[in-house]
KOLBADO-335639 format. One record per residue (C-alpha): residue number from 0; residue in three letters; x, y, z. Coordinates in nm, 3 decimals, m for minus. Example, Ala and Ser with C-alpha at 12.3 -4.5 7.8 and 13.67 -1.06 7.14 Angstrom:
<pts>
PT    nr   rest         u         v         w
PT     0    ALA     1.230    m0.450     0.780
PT     1    SER     1.367    m0.106     0.714
</pts>
This chain:
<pts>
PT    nr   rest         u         v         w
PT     0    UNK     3.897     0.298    m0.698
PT     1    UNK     3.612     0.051    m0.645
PT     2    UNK     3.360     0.256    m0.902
PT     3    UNK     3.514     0.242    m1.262
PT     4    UNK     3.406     0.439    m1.564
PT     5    UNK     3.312     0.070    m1.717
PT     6    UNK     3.111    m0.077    m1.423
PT     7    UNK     2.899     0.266    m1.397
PT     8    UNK     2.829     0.236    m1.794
PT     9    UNK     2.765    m0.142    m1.715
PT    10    UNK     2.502    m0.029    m1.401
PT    11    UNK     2.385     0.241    m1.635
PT    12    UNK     2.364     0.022    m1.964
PT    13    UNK     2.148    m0.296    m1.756
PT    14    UNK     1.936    m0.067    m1.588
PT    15    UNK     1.895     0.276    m1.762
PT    16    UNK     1.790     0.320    m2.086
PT    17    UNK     2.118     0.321    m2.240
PT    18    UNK     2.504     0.380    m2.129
PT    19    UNK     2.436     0.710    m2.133
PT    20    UNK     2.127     0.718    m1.925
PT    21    UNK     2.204     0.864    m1.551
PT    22    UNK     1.924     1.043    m1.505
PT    23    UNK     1.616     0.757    m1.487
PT    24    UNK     1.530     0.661    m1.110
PT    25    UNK     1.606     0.319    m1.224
PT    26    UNK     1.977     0.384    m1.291
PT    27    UNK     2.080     0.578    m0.970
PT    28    UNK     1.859     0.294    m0.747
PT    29    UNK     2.089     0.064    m0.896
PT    30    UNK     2.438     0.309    m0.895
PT    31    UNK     2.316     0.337    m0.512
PT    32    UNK     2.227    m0.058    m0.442
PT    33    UNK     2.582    m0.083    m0.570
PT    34    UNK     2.784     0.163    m0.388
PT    35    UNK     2.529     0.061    m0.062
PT    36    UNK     2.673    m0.332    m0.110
PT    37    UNK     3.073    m0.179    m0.137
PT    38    UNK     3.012     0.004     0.200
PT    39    UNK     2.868    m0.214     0.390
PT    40    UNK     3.164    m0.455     0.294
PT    41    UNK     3.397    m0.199     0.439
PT    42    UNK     3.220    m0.168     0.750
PT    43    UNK     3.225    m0.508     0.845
PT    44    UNK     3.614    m0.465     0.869
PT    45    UNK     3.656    m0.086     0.957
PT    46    UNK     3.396    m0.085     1.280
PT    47    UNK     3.543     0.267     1.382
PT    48    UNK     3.522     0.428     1.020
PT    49    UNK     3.183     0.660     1.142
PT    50    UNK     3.262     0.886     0.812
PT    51    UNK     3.203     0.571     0.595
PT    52    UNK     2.873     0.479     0.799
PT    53    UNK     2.767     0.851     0.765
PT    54    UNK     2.765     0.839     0.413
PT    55    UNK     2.635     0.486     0.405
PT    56    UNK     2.348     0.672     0.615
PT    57    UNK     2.284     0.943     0.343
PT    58    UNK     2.328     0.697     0.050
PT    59    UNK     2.093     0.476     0.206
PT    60    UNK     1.805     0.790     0.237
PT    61    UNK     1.840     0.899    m0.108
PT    62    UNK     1.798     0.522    m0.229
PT    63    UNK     1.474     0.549    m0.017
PT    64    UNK     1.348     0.841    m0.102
PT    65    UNK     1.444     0.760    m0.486
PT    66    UNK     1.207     0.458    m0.430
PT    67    UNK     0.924     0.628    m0.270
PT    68    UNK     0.883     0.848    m0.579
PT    69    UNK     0.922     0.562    m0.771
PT    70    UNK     0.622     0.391    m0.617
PT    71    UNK     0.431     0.689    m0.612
PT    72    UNK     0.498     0.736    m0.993
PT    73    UNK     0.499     0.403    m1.120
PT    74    UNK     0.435     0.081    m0.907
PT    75    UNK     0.509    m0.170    m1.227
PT    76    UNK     0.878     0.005    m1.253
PT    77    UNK     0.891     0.024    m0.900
PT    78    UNK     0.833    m0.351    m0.848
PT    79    UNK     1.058    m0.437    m1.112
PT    80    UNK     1.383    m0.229    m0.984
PT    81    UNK     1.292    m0.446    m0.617
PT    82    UNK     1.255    m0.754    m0.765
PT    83    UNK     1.557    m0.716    m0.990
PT    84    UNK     1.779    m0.541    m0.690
PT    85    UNK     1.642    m0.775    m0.436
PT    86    UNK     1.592    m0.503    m0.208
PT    87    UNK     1.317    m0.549     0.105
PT    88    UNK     1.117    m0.245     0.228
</pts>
C-alpha cells in the first residue's frame, strides 16, 4: 500500500498540530496534495484506469473546496499551506 500508518503520522505530524491531529484543514490539504501526487503518477502509466481519474477528480474537489474555506477563514494559514504545498490556484 502506497499510504502507510507512518507517512500519514509524518503528513499529520509536519502539518497538523501534532501526530494525532487529522482534523485541521491544514492536515487533510496536505494528506490530499499527497495522495493527488501518487495518482497522478499512476495515470501517466495506466491511461485507461477512468476509476483512478474519477477519484483523482473527487480528491482534487475536496482539496479545493478545503482551500476555499481556508481562504475564507484565514488567508495567513491559507497562504502558508500554498506556499509550503506549492500548489497554484
Amino acid at each position: 500500500m502506497y499510504l502507510t500508518k507512518e507517512k500519514k503520522q509524518e503528513i499529520f505530524e509536519k502539518y497538523g498540530k501534532s501526530k494525532t491531529d487529522t482534523g485541521t484543514p491544514e492536515a487533510q490539504i496536505a494528506l490530499f496534495s499527497y495522495r493527488i501526487s501518487r495518482l497522478t503518477e499512476h495515470l501517466k502509466s495506466n491511461r485507461k484506469d477512468y476509476s483512478t481519474e474519477y477519484a483523482l477528480k473527487k480528491l482534487v474537489g475536496k482539496r479545493r473546496s478545503l482551500l476555499d474555506y481556508l481562504k475564507a477563514k484565514d488567508i495567513t494559514r491559507y497562504r502558508k499551506i500554498i506556499a509550503e504545498l506549492g500548489i497554484r490556484k
